[in-house]
N, C-alpha and C positions, 0 to 999 in steps of 0.2 A: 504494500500500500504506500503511498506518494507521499511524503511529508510535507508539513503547508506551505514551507517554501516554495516546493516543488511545484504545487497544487495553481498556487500564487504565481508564480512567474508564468505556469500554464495559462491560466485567465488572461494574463499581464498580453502574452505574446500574442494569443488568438485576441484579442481588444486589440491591437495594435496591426494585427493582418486585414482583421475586418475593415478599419479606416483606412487602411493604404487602400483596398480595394473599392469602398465607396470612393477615395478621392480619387481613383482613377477611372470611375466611373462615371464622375460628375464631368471629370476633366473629357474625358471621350465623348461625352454627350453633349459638353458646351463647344468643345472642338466641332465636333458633326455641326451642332446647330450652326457655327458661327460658317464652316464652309459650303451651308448652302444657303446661306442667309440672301447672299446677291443673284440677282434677276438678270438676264443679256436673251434679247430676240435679236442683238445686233449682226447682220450677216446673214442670220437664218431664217430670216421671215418673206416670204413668197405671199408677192404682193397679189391677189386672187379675184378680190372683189372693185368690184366701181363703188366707189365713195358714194352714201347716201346722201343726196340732200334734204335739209328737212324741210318740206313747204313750205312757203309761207302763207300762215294762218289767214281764212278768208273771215269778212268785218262787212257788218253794214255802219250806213252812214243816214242818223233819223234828221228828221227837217232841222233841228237844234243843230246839228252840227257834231252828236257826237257818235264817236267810230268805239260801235261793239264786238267784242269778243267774246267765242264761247269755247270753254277747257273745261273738260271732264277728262278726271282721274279714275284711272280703270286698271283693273289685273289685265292679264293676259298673256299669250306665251307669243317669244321670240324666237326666232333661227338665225344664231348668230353662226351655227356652220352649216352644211347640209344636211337635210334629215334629223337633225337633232333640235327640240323645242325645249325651250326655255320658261319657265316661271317666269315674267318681269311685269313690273309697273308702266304705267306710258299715262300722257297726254294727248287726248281725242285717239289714240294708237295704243300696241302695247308695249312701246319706250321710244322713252323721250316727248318732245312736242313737235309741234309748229311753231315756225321763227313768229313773233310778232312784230309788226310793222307799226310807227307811227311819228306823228312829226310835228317839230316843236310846238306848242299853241293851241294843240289837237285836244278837246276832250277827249277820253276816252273809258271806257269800262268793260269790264271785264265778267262775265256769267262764268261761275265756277262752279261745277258739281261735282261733289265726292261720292264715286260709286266704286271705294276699296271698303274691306274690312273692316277699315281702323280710322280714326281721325287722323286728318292733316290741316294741311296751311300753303298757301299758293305767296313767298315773298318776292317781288321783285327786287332783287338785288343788282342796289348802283343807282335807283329811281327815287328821285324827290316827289316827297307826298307827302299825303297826311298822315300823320301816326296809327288814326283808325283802319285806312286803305294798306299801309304796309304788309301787312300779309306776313308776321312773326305770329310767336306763340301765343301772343293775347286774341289772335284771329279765328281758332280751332275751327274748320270744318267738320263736322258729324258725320258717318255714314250716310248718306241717303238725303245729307241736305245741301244747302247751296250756300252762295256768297257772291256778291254784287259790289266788290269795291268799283270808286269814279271817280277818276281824278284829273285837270290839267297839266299835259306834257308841258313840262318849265325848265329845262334843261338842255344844251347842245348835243349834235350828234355826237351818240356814239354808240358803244354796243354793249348793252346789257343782257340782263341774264333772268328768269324765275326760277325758283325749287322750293319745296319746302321748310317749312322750319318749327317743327313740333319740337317743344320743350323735351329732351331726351332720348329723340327716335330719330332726329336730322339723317344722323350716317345713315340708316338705315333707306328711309324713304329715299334720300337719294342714288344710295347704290342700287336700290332696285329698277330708275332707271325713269326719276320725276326730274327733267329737267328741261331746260329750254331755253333759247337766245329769244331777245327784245330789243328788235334797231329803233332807236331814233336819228329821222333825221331833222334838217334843217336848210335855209334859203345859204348860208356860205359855206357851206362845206358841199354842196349841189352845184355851185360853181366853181369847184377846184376839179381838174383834171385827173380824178384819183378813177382807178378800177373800180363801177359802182353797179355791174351786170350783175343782182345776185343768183349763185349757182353758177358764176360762167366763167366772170375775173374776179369777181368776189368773191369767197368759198366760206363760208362757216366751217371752224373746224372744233368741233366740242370734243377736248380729250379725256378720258375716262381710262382707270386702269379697272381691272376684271379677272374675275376668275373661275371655272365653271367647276362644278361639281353634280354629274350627272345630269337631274334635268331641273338645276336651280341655280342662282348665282349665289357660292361662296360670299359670306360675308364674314369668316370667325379672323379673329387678330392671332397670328401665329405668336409664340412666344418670344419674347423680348421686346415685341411691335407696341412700346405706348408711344408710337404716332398714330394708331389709328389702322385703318383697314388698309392696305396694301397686297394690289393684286398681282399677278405674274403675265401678265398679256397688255396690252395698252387695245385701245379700238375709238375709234374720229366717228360722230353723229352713229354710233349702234353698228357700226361698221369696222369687222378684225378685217386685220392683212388688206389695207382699202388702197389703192390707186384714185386719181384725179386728170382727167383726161381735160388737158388747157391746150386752148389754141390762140392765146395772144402774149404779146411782148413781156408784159407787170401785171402779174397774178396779184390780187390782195387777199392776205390771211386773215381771218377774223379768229384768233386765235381764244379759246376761255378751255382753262384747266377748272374742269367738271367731276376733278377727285374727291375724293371725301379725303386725305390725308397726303397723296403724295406731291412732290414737287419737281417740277419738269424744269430740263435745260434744254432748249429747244435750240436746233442745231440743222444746218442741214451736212450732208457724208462728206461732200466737198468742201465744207466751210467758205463755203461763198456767201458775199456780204450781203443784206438786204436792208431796205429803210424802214424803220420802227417810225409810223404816222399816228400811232392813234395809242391811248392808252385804258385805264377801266374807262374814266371821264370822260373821252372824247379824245379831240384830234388835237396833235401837239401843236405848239409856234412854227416847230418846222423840222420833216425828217433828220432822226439819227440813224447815221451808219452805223450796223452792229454785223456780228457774226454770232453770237448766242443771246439767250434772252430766257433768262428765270423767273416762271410763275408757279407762285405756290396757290392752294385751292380758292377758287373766289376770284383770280386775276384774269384781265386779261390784256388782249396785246393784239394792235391791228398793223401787219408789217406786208410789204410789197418787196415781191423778189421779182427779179427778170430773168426770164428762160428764155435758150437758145434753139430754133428748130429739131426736133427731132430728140434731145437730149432727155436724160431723165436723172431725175435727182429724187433724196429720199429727207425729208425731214424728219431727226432722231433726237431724240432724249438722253443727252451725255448726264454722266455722272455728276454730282450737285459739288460744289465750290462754295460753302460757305462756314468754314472754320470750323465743320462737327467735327469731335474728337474719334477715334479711329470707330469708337464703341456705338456711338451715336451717329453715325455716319453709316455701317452695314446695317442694324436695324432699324432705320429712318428712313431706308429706302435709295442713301446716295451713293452707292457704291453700285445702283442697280444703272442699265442703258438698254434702251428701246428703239426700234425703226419704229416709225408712228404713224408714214404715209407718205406712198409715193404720188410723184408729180413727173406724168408723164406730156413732154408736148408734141403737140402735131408737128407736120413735116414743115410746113408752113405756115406760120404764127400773124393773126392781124396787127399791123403797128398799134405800140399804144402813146400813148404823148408822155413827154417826159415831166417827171414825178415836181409841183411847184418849188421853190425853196423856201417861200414861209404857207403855212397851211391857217391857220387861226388865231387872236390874239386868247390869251392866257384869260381863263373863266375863274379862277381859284385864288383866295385874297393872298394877299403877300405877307399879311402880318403885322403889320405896320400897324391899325388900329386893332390889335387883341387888348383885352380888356382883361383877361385871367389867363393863367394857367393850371395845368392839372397835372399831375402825374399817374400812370397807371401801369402798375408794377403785374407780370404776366407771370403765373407759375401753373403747372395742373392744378392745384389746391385751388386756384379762384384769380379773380383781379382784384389784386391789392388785399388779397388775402380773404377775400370772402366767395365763396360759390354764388350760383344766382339762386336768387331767390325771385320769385314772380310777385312777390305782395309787396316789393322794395324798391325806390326810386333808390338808386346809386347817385344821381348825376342829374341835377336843375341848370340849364342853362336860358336863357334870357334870349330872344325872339329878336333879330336884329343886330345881333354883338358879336362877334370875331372872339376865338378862345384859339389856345396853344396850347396842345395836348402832349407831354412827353409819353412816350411809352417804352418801357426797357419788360427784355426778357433776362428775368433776371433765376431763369429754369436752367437745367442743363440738358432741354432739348427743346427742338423748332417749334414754332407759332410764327403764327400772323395774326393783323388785328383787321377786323373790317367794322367799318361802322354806317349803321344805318341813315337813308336819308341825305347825306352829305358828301361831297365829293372834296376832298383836302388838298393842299400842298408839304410836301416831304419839304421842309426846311434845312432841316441837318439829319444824316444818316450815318449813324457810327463814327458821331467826331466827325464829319466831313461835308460838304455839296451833295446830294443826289446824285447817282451817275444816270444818261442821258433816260434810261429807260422808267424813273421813279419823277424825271422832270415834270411829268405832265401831271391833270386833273387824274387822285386816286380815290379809292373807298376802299382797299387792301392791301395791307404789306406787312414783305415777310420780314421774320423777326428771328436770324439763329440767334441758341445761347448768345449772351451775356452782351446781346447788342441794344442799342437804345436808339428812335429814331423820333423826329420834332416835328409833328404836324400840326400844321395851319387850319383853322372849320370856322366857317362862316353860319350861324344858325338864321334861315330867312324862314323859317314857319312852315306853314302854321299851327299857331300855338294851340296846346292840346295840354292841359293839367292834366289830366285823367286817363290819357292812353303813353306808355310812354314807347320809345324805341330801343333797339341795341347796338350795343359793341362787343364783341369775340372774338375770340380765334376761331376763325374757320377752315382748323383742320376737324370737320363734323367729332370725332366722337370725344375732342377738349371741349368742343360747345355741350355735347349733352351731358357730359358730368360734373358741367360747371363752371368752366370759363367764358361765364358771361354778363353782361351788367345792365342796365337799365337806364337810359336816359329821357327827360322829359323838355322838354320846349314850352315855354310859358311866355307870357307877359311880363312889363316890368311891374315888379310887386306881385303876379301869383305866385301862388304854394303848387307846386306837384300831390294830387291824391292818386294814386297809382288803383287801376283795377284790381279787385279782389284775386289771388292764387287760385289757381284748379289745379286737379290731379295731373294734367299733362307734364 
């Protein structure tokens, strides 16, 4: 028999094999997960399908003068390859919408019917309105019932967006496939020279990452992913593997990342230049030469490339450049690269006129007259340390007055902030100017770790105590668990009473 020394070093050794062997099981599993953490279609994607375009939505116009719209929200399945149907969400379809059209000046409204399962919410995001007509969580659609926002288009062209925004389900409604572009236009950007055939030299390009799982769209967050949902395929308007068949000189991109978390470096293979015209806001002072151009979810970006007869190029999603540490850089998605959509041209291409050199004078105050600032500190836990709360005014700002918003991420991973209603100027980004692409009118940017950027908001109404708007991160699943805030538009001398909390 063993004596307890004996007995005792026995325990001691077998304790001591068992933890080498857990460590080097954890170590092998974090090894595994970390080498297939990154994503690459670069090379191997076989460009298959003709690019969808998405209608644009048909409106009547009553003797008043105002242009109606009708969206219904509906299940239904999709064939995003052959023979194989898909579960998804859609607009008047079973994914995605109809572009809507409309121009500055223009009443307009909107019939909204919900006929999914579950409540939602129809926001136009990027669209000055009224707080009630915005279309956030205070808005809930029902099963079975409708909604009539109407509002005056007040704003320059540009290219907006709607999708949902149910208090805690955003990711989700959106990855299932609620989205949609909303042009305005306008009398001076209708006499600038720019590519304006839509579907021909204009192209919508809504990018979406995806990923399927027999006959439904993957939504679960792989391990280590608190960015949010991150798919393995990229796909333009419901369209994988998509080609774009041009037959003129300066193609225009209407470029909007329609991700719920990822962030695109949008590239083409050749690294040939194009002019970045238009930003969320509208159309810039005056094309910038660029070769890449990073949006993260909620952005967008109107850029004209010129093709030469016959050739073909691929627009891709390089790896993301923005100081994530090695950790936060493979699961956040920047160590992943995409082909996203080819651009095929004819043998012989219509001249197009060449691109002006100033396009529009600057819409966005300078700053000059702010009257306050704010700061508002970005972490998953909340803004400025509190989650949202729906029965809580964050943020009273006065109808008429110019305010300077600091906002630092002061997390050790990416966000962005988007803000309702209001279209900004990037004052200072990271200690610095704006580089050309942050120049123009925004309503979202992106924020890596431990960056801080100075915008400018002009609040022109109207005022509304009782309904208020927001500001987030819109990488969707930071907004549903909390990084979000409240703000209200008033008069000089009202109080904000904020609507009562629901279960949403």
């Amino acid at each position: 028999m063993a004596s307890p020394p004996r007995r005792l070093r026995r325990i001691l050794l077998g304790a001591c094999a068992l933890v080498v062997t857990l460590i080097t099981a954890i170590g092998a599993g974090v090894t595994w997960t970390w080498a297939g953490a990154d994503v690459s279609t670069v090379g191997t994607t076989q460009f298959t399908q003709p690019l969808h375009i998405p209608p644009l939505a048909e409106s009547t116009v009553d003797t008043a003068g105002t242009r109606t719209f009708a969206l219904d929200m509906q299940t239904g399945t999709t064939a995003f390859e052959p023979g194989r149907d898909t579960e998804t969400w859609g607009f008047n379809g079973s994914y995605l919408g109809p572009t809507l059209r409309a121009a500055r000046g223009e009443r307009v409204r909107v019939q909204v019917r919900n006929q999914l399962p579950e409540a939602s919410t129809v926001h136009w995001h990027g669209m000055h309105l009224p707080a009630a007509m915005d279309g956030g969580p205070h808005q809930m659609v029902e099963p079975g019932a409708s909604w009539t926002p109407e509002w005056t288009v007040a704003q320059p062209a540009s290219t907006l967006w709607y999708h949902p925004h149910p208090h805690g389900a955003t990711e989700e409604h959106v990855r299932r496939g609620l989205a949609g572009m909303f042009l305005i236009d306008d009398a001076p950007s209708a006499q600038l020279p720019l590519p304006n055939t839509y579907g021909v030299d204009d192209i919508p390009v809504i990018v979406q990452d995806m990923r399927l799982r027999g006959s439904r769209l993957d939504g679960a967050h792989a391990i280590f992913r608190d960015i949010g949902f991150l798919g393995d395929r990229t796909m333009v308007n419901g369209t994988l593997s998509p080609y774009q068949e041009v037959g003129d000189e300066l193609v225009r991109l209407r470029l909007l990342n329609a991700s719920t978390a990822r962030i695109y470096t949008f590239a083409f293979d050749d690294v040939r230049p194009f002019a970045m015209i238009g930003s969320d806001g509208g159309l810039l002072e005056r094309p910038a030469t660029l070769n890449r151009i990073q949006l993260s979810p909620g952005e967008r970006a109107e850029i004209v490339v010129r093709m030469r007869p016959g050739e073909r190029t691929v627009l891709r999603s390089e790896k993301l450049e923005a100081g994530l540490d090695f950790w936060s850089s493979r699961f956040s998605g920047g160590d992943d690269r995409f082909d996203v959509l080819e651009l095929r041209a004819a043998p012989t291409l219509r001249p197009s006129a060449a691109l002006p050199e100033t396009l529009v004078p600057p819409s966005i105050p300078d700053g000059a007259d702010s009257v306050l600032q704010r700061r508002f500190d970005l972490t998953l836990a909340g803004i400025n340390g509190e989650r949202m709360d729906m029965g809580r005014i964050d943020t009273t700002v006065t109808r008429g007055t110019t305010e300077t918003w600091v906002v630092h991420n002061i997390d050790g991973m990416p966000h962005n902030f988007h803000v309702h209603d209001v279209q900004f100027r990037v004052l200072d980004y990271d200690g610095a100017p704006p580089p050309p692409e942050q120049a123009g009118a925004k309503d979202t940017i992106f924020l890596p770790p431990n960056t801080a950027a100075t915008l400018v908001l002009r609040f022109d109404g109207p005022a509304d105590p009782n309904t208020p708007y927001m500001y987030h991160c819109h990488l969707l699943w930071h907004e549903d668990v909390g990084m979000m805030g409240q703000f209200a538009v008033v008069e000089p001398g009202q109080q904000a009473t904020p609507l009562p909390g629901h279960a949403h």
